[in-house]
N, C-alpha and C positions, 0 to 999 in steps of 0.2 A: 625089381620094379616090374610091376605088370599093367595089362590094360586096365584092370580089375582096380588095381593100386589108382590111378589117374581118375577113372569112376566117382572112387570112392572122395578122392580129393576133390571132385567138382560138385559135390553133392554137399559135402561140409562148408565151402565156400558160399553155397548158396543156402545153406542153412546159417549162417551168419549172416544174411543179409546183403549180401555183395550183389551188384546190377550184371546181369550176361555179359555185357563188354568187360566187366573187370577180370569176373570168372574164364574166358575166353582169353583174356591177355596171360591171365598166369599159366592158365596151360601150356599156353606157347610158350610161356619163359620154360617150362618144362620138359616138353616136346622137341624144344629145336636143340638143346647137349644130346637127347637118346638118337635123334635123327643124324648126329654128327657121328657118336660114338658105334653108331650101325652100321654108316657110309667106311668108319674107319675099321671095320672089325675088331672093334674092342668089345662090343656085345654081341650075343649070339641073333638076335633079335630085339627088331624095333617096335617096342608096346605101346606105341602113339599109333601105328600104323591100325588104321579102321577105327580110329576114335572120333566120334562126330564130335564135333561142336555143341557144347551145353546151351540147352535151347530153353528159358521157361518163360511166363507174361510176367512181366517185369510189374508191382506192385504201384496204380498212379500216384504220379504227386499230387499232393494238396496244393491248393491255391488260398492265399489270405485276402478276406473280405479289407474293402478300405479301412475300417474302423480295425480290424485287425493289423495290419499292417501299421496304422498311425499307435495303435497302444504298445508296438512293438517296438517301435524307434523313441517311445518316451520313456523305457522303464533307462536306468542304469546301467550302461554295457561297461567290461572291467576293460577288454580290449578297445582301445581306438580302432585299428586297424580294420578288427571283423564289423564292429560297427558303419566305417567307411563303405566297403565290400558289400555290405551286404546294401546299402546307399547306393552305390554305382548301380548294383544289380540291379534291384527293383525301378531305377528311373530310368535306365540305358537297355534293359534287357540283355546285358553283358551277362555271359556266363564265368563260373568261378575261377577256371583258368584263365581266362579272359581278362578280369579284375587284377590278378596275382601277377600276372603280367608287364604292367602298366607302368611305365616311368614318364619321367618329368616332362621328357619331346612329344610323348605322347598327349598333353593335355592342353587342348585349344583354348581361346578364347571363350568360343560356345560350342565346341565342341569335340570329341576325345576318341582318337585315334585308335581302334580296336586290329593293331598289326601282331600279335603273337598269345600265345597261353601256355601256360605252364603247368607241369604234374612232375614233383618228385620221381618219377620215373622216365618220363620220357624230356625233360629240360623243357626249356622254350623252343616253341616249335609252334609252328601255322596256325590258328584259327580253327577251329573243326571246320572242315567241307571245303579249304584253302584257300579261304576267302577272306582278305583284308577287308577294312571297312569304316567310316567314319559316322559316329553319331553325336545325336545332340547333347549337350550337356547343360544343363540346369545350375543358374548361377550358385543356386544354395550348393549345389553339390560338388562346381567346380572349387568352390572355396573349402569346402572340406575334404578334397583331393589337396588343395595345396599348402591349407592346415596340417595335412598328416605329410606331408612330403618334409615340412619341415624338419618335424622331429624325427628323420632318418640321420641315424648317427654315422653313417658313414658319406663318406666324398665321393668324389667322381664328375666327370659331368654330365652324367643322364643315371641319375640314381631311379634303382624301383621306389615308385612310390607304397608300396605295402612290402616292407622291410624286412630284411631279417638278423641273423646275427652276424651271418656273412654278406658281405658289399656285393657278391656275386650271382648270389639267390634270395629272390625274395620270401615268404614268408609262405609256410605249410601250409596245403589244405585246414590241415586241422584247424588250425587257428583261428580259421574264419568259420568255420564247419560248428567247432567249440562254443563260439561267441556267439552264433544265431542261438544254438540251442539254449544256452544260458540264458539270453532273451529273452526266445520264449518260455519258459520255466519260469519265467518272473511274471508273464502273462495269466489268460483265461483259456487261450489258444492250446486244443487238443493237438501238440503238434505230432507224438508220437501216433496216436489215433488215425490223424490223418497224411500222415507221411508227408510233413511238411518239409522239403532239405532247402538248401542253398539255391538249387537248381529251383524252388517254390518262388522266386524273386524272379524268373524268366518268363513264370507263365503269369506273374501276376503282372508285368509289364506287359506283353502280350494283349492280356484281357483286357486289360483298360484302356491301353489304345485305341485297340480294332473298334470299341465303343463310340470312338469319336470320329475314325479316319477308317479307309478304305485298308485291307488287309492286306493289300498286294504292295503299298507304301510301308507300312510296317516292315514286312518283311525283308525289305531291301535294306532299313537299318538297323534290323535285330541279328540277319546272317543266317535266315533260314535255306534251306533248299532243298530238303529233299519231306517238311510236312507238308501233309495234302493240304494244307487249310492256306501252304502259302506257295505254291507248285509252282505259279505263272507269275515269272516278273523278268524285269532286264537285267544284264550282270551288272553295270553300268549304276551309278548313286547320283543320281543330283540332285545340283545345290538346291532347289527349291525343296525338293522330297524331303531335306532333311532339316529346312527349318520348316515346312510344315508339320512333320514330327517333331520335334521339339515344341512349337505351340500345343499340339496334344499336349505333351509330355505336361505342359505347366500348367493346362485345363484339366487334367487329371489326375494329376496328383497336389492340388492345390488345398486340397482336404489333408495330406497327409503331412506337406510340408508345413511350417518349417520345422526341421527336424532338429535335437537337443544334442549337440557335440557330448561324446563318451570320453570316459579317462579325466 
């Protein structure tokens, strides 16, 4: 194994498509056995040593117009699940770890608890930017949160409400990742064209808000902190902030909803 070797692997990675942080995380998965097996002189040399960090401009996401968005929740999704997820996302501005997250304590009255996220590699774990957070939740939506909570076949008493085969992990990226795509496939929506992902339901919550409310409100219940566009706010969430957000929430997507239950 060489530096050269590591290069070459970060350059394949990002020829598939992969975002800098992912390509970056698997180096390190790589990097930290050669960094041990150096410390212990079991190789002669550490060929991470002077390897910067793969650096490229990350490809933007697309954003979906209303009408796209509303033609997207009415074709036939096969999954409930991605169907829900990508529901949460678009009205909460919840991101995908965020969504996959989500169990039954978490889901208020009118509004839904954004305490953990989850990745196939790194478990349930904090919020990006370590920030808990409560947002509004829209009644159409909170009912199809506890629609699919139902049909979670396993027990407990704070099951994930986006499921999986095990009672312990909720359900793959993919699976939601899958069921957009399929979606839009059944669409008009260029989504490969425009690099439409999952993460595409964050900024279209995003954009539609800041339409109707001040950006610095927003940002307190989306979990921003470090885009310039939401830089200045308090750590601190109150209770007005967030059902004034929520009133956005139901002025703006009142064209989109109500939306056609999947499966």
């Amino acid at each position: 194994m060489t530096t050269d070797d590591l290069k070459k692997l970060s350059n394949q990675l990002a020829a598939r498509g992969l975002a800098t942080s992912t390509i970056n995380q698997t180096l390190l998965v790589c990097c930290t056995p050669l960094k041990w097996a150096f410390n212990e002189k079991i190789i002669p040399s550490n060929p991470a040593i002077g390897l910067t960090k793969f650096s490229i401009a990350n490809r933007e996401r697309g954003v979906l117009t209303e009408a796209e968005a509303a033609s997207v929740f009415t074709v036939d999704w096969k999954d409930k699940r991605a169907f829900v997820a990508s529901l949460v996302a678009a009205t909460t501005g919840a991101r995908q770890g965020e969504c996959l997250a989500l169990r039954r304590s978490d889901i208020g009255t009118d509004t839904v608890n954004i305490a953990h996220s989850y990745s196939p590699l790194d478990g349930l774990k904090c919020p990006k930017n370590g920030r808990k957070r409560t947002v509004p939740l829209l009644p159409e939506v909170r009912a199809a949160l506890l629609d699919l909570l139902a049909d979670n076949p396993h027990g407990g008493d704070d099951p994930f409400v986006f499921f999986s085969s095990m009672s312990d992990k909720p359900a793959d990226p993919k699976v939601v990742l899958g069921g957009l795509k399929e979606a839009l496939a059944k669409t008009d929506v260029d989504h490969r064209g425009r690099n439409i992902t999952f993460h595409s339901w964050r900024h279209f919550f995003c954009s539609k808000i800041t339409q109707i409310m001040d950006g610095e409100k927003v940002a307190k219940v989306s979990g921003h902190l470090s885009e310039s566009v939401f830089k200045k706010y308090a750590s601190h969430i109150e209770t007005k902030n967030i059902r004034d957000v929520g009133n956005a929430a139901a002025e703006a997507f009142g064209n989109v909803l109500p939306f056609r239950n999947a499966g």
